[in-house]
N, C-alpha and C positions, 0 to 999 in steps of 0.2 A: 971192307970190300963189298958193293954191293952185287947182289944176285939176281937171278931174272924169274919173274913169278913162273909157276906153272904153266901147263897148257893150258886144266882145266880152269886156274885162277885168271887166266889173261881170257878167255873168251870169257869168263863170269865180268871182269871187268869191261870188257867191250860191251856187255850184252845192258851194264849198266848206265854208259856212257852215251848208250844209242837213247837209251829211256830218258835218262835226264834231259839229250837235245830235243829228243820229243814233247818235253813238256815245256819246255824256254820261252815258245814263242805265248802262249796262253797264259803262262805266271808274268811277264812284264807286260800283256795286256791289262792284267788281274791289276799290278802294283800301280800302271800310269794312271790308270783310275781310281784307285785309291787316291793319290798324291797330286791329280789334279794336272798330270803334265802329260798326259792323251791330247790326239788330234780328233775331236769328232768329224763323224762323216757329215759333209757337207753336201748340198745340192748344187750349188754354184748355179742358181738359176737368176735372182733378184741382186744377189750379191757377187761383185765382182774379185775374181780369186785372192788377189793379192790384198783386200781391206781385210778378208776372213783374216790371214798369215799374219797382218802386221796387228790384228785387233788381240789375237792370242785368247779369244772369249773362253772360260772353262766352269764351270761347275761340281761342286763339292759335295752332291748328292751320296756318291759311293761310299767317298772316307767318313760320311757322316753315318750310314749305314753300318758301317764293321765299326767305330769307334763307341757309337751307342750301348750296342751288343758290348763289347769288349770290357766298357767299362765297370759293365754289373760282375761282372767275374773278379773274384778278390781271393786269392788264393793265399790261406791263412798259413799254410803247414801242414809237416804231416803227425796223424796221433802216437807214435809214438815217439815218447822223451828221448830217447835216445839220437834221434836225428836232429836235432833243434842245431845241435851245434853246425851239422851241413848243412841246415837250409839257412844258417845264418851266414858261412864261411861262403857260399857260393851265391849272398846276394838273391834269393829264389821267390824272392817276392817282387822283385824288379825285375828280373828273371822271366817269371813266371806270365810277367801281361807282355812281354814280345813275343815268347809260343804264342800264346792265344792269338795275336794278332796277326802274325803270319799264318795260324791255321784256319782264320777267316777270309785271309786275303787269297791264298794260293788255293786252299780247299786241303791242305797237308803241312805238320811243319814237323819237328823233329825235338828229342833231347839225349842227346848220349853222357853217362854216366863212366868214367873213367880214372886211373889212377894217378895224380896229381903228381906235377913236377916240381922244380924248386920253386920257394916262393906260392907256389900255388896251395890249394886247398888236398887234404890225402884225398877225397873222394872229388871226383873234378865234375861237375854237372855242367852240360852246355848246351845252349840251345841253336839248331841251323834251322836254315830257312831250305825251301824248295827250288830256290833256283841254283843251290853247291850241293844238294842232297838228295839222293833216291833211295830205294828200295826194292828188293824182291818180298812183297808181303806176303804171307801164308796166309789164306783164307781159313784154315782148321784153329790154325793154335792163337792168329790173330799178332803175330807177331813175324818179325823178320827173320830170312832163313839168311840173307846178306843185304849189304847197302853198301854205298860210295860215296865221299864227302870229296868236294875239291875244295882241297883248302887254300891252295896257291895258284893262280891262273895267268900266263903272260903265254905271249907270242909263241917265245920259245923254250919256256918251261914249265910244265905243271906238275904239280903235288898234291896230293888225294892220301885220303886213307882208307882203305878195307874194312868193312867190318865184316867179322865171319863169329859161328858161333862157337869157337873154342879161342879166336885170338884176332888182333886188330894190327892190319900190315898197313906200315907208311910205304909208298910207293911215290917213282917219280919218272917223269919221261922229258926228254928233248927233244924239241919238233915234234919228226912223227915217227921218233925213234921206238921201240920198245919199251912198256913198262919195267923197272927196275925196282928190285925191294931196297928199302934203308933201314926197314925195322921193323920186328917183330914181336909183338907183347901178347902172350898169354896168360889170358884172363882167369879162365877155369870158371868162369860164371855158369855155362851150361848153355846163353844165349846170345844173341848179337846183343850188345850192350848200346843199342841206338833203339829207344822207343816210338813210334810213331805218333802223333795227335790229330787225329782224323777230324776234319769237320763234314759234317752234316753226310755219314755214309749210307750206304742203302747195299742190300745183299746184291744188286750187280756191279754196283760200282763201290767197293772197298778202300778204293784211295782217294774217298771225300771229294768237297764240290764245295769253290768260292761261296762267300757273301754278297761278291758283287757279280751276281746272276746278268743272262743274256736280255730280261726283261730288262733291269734296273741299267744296264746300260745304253738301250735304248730309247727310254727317258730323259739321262742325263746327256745325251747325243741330240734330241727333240730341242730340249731346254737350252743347250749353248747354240743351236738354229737361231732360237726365238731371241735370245739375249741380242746375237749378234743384228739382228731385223732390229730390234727396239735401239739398238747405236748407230746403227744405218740412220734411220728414219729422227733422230735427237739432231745427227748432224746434217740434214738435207731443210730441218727444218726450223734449227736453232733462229735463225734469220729466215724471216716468211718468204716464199715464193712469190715474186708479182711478174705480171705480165702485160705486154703494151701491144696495140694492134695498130696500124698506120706508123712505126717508127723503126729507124733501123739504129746503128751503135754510134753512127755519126751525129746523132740527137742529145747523145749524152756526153757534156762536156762540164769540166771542172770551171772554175771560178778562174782562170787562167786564159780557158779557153782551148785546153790542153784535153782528149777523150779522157773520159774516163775507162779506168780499167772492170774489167766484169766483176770482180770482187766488190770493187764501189760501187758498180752499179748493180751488185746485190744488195749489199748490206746499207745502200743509204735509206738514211728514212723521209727526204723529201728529192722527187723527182721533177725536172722543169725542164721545160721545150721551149725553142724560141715560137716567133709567129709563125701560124701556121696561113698559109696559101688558101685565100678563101673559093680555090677553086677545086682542092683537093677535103679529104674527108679531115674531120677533125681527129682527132688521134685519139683511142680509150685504153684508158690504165686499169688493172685489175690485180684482185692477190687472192691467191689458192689459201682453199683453208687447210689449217695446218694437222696433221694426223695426230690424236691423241696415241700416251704411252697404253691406256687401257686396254686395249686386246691381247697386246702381247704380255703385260700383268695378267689378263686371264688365262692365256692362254700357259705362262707356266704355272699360274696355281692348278688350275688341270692337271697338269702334266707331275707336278710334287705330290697329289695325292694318290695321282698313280703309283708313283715310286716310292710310298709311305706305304700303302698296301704291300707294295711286291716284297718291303723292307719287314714290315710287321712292326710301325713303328705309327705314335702317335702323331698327325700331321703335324702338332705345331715344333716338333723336332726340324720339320725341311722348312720353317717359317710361312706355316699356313695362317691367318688370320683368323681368329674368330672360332679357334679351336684351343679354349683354355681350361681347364679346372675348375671347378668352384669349390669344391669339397675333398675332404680323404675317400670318399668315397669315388669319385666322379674320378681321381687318378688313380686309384686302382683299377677301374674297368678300363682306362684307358692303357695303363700298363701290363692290362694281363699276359698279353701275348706274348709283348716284348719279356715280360717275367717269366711266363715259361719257356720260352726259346733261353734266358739266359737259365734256366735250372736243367735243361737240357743239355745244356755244354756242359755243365761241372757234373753229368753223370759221364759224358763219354770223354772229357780231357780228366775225368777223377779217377777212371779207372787206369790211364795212361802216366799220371801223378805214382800212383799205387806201385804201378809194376816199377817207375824209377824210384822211387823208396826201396823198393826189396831188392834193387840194382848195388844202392849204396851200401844198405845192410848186410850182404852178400859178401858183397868186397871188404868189408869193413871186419866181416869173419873170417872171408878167405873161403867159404862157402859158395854152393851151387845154388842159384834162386829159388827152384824149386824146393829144395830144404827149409827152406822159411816159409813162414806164414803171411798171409797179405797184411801191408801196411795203409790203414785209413789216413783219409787226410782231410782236411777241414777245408771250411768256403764261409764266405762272408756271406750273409743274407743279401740276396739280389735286387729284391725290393724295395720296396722307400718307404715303409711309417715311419711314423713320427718317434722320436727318442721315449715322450711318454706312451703312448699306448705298446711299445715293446717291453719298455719297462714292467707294464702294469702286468701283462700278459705274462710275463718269467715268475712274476713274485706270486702270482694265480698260480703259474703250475707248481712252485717253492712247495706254497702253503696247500694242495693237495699231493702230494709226497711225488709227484709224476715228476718232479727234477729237482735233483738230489742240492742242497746246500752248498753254494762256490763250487757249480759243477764247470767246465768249460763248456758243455757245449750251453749255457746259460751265458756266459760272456761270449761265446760266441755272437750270439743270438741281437746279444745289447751293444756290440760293437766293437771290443776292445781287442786291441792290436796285440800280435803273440809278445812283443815286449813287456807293455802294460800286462797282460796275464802272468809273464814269469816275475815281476816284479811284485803280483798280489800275492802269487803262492809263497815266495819268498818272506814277504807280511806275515803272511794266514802261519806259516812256520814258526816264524817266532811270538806270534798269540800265543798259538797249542803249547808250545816249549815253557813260556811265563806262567802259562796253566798249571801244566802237569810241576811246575815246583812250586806252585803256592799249595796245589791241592798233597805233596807227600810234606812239607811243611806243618798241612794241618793233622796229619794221620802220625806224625811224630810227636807232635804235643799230646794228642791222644794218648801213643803207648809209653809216655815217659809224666802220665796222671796232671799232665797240665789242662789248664781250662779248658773243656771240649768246644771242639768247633759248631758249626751247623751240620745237622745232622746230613744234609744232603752234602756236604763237604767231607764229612767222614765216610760216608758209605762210598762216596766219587774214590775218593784216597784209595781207600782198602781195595775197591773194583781194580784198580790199577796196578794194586801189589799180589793182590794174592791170585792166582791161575781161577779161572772161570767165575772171577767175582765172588767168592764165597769169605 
C-alpha cells in the first residue's frame, strides 16, 4: 500500500524539482556542445537561411576541450585493501571517467553509494548526471543536506528517489497527481548517501561551472560562421564565373540548336556566338577571379587559438600548424597548464572519491561515516614522460631510502594497473614465503650439528625464530 509523503517532504521535493528545471535548459546547452549537435548563432547576412539548415556545418572544439582534460585523470582506487573488491564489483575505473566527464561538461555530476539488490554488488556505487540529479548543498560541511534523482520520466509517470540524511525514499506520481512513497530504506549512514563532484567551484558559486565556458563557445559558434562562408564560396566557385557583355540567353545554343540551359552555360568550357551584325558592338567575354579557401583557413586558425587559450590547451590539440614539440622538454612547457589543471581535478574529485569510500566502508560495517577514518585513494600520473626517465627517477628515490622497496605508490608512479599490482604482491608473497623456509631449513641443520650454513643465513634464520632477533 503506498503512502503519501509529508508536508515537509513534498515542498522539499517541489523545492528540488523547481531547481533541477532551472538548470535543464543550460546542462543540454552544455551537452549539444560537447557532442557537436548545437545550432550555432548565425548572422544570415551572406548566407541564405536555408543552405546554413541543410549544410548542418558543426565543430568539435568543445568536446575536444573536456575530453583532453578528462583523459589525464585515471583513477586508480582506493588505498585501502579492503575496498579493492568494491571498486572491482562496481566496475569504478570505467565508472569513474563518466563522473569526471559529466562533471566537466555540466560543471556538477554525482555518485551515490547504496545497498545492493539481487544480482547486484552489496555496496551498490552509481554515478548520475545533472540533468536527473540535484541538490540542496551545505556550504559548512560541503555536503548534501537532501537531493532528488528522477529515475523514470514519461508523460504520465515519474519515479525519482529521495535522498535524505537518515534514509532514501522511492517515490512516484501520475500526471500531476501527488507524490506517493513505494519505499523506504534506512541507511543509518548519518549522511545523504549521494556525493557531489564539483568542477571548477569558487566560494560564491559551490555548485561548479562547465569546461565548455561562455568564451569557448563563442568561438566555436565564430568557426561553423567561417566553415560555413568557406562551402559557400567552394561551391559558387567550383566552376569559374564568366561573364558576357553585348549577349543575351538566346546566344547560347547547344549543337542541336536547342538554348542551352544556365547550368550549361555555367559550367561549359568553350563558349560560341554566331555572327555578329557589323553594325552593332562586338560581344566581350570575361571570368571573375575565383576566391581562394586562405582567409577563411586564417581566419579559423585565429579563432582555434583563441579557444586553445580559453581551453588551456596546446594549440596543435585544435589542429594549429606549426605548433609541434621538439623535445621532452618543449612538451612539458607546453603541457604545464594543461597538467596542472588535470592535478587540480584529482584534488577536488579525490576528495569526493574519499568521502564515497568511507560511504562504502560505513555500510559495509553498518556504521555511521563519521566513525571512520578518511579513505585515500590513488590517480595515475597526469603527465606524459617517458617510461625511461620515470623509471630512472623511482629507482633514484629506491636507492636514497625516500621510497620504500615495491612500494605502490612507486608502481603507481611507473604505471601499473591495480590488476598488474595485485598480481605482483601476490608474486612478492610467495618470494618471502620460499625465503623464510629455505632460511628455517638452514637454522635446523644448524641446531641438529649439521654443516653450518652462511653465516648471514644462520643469523637471518635465528632473527626469525627467536623474539627481538637475539
Amino acid at each position: 500500500m503506498t503512502i503519501a509523503l509529508s508536508d515537509d517532504e513534498q515542498r522539499l521535493v517541489n523545492r528540488l524539482e523547481e531547481q533541477l528545471v532551472c538548470h535543464l535548459q543550460a546542462n543540454r546547452l552544455h551537452e549539444a556542445y560537447y557532442d557537436g549537435s548545437f545550432a550555432a548563432r548565425l548572422l544570415n547576412i551572406s548566407t541564405p537561411e536555408h543552405v546554413q539548415r541543410m549544410l548542418k556545418t558543426v565543430c568539435g572544439w568543445a568536446g575536444t576541450a573536456v575530453d583532453v582534460l578528462e583523459e589525464r585523470l585515471d583513477f586508480l582506487g582506493f588505498s585501502d585493501e579492503g575496498l579493492l573488491d568494491i571498486f572491482d564489483a562496481n566496475a569504478l575505473d570505467e565508472e569513474a571517467s563518466q563522473v569526471h566527464l559529466d562533471a566537466m561538461i555540466y560543471g556538477i555530476s554525482f555518485v551515490s553509494v547504496t545497498a545492493g539488490r539481487d544480482s547486484e554488488p552489496a555496496q551498490l556505487i552509481r554515478g548520475h548526471d545533472a540533468k536527473s540529479t540535484t541538490g540542496i548543498l551545505n556550504s559548512r560541511t560541503r555536503r548534501f543536506d537532501s537531493a532528488l534523482t528522477i529515475t523514470e520520466s514519461r508523460e504520465e509517470h515519474t519515479v525519482a528517489e529521495l535522498w535524505l540524511p537518515d534514509q532514501v525514499v522511492m517515490i512516484e506520481k501520475h500526471f500531476s497527481q501527488p507524490w506517493r512513497v513505494l519505499d523506504r530504506q534506512f541507511h543509518g549512514l548519518g549522511m545523504v548517501p549521494l556525493v557531489p563532484f564539483v568542477n571548477r567551484p569558487r566560494t560564491g558559486a559551490r555548485g561548479g561551472k562547465s569546461d565548455i565556458t561562455a568564451a569557448l563557445r563563442r568561438y566555436t559558434d565564430a568557426a561553423v560562421r567561417t566553415l560555413i562562408s568557406m562551402d559557400v564560396n567552394r561551391e559558387f566557385f567550383s566552376a569559374p564565373q564568366r561573364y558576357a557583355i553585348g549577349m543575351d540567353s538566346n546566344d547560347f545554343v547547344g549543337p542541336d540548336g536547342a538554348p542551352m540551359s544556365p547550368w550549361q552555360v555555367l559550367t561549359g568550357r568553350v563558349w560560341t556566338t554566331g555572327p555578329v551584325d557589323e553594325t552593332e558592338r562586338e560581344p566581350k567575354l570575361g571570368e571573375f577571379a575565383p576566391q581562394p579557401a586562405g582567409p577563411f583557413l586564417e581566419q579559423i586558425e585565429g579563432l582555434a587559438q583563441l579557444a586553445a587559450a580559453e581551453a588551456g590547451l596546446p594549440g596543435h590539440y585544435f589542429g594549429l600548424r606549426g605548433d609541434q614539440a621538439t623535445s621532452a622538454d618543449a612538451i612539458r612547457a607546453m603541457e604545464a597548464r594543461l597538467v596542472k589543471r588535470a592535478e587540480r581535478r584529482q584534488k577536488s574529485f579525490g576528495r569526493s572519491w574519499s568521502q564515497v569510500g568511507r560511504l562504502a566502508a560505513a555500510g559495509r560495517a553498518g556504521q555511521s561515516v563519521d566513525e571512520l577514518s578518511a579513505v585515500g585513494v590513488r590517480w595515475g600520473n597526469p603527465a606524459t614522460p617517458t617510461v625511461a626517465a620515470t623509471t630512472d627517477a623511482v629507482v633514484k628515490q629506491v636507492q636514497a631510502g625516500v621510497l620504500p622497496t615495491n612500494s605502490r605508490v612507486g608502481w603507481d608512479r611507473l604505471g601499473y594497473t591495480p590488476q598488474e599490482q595485485r598480481i605482483m604482491l601476490q608474486e612478492l608473497a610467495q618470494q618471502q614465503a620460499v625465503q623464510r623456509v629455505s632460511l628455517l631449513a638452514g637454522a635446523a641443520q644448524v641446531d641438529e650439528g649439521q654443516p653450518a650454513q652462511s653465516d648471514e643465513v644462520v643469523a637471518a634464520a635465528r632473527a626469525n625464530r627467536v623474539p627481538g632477533g637475539e
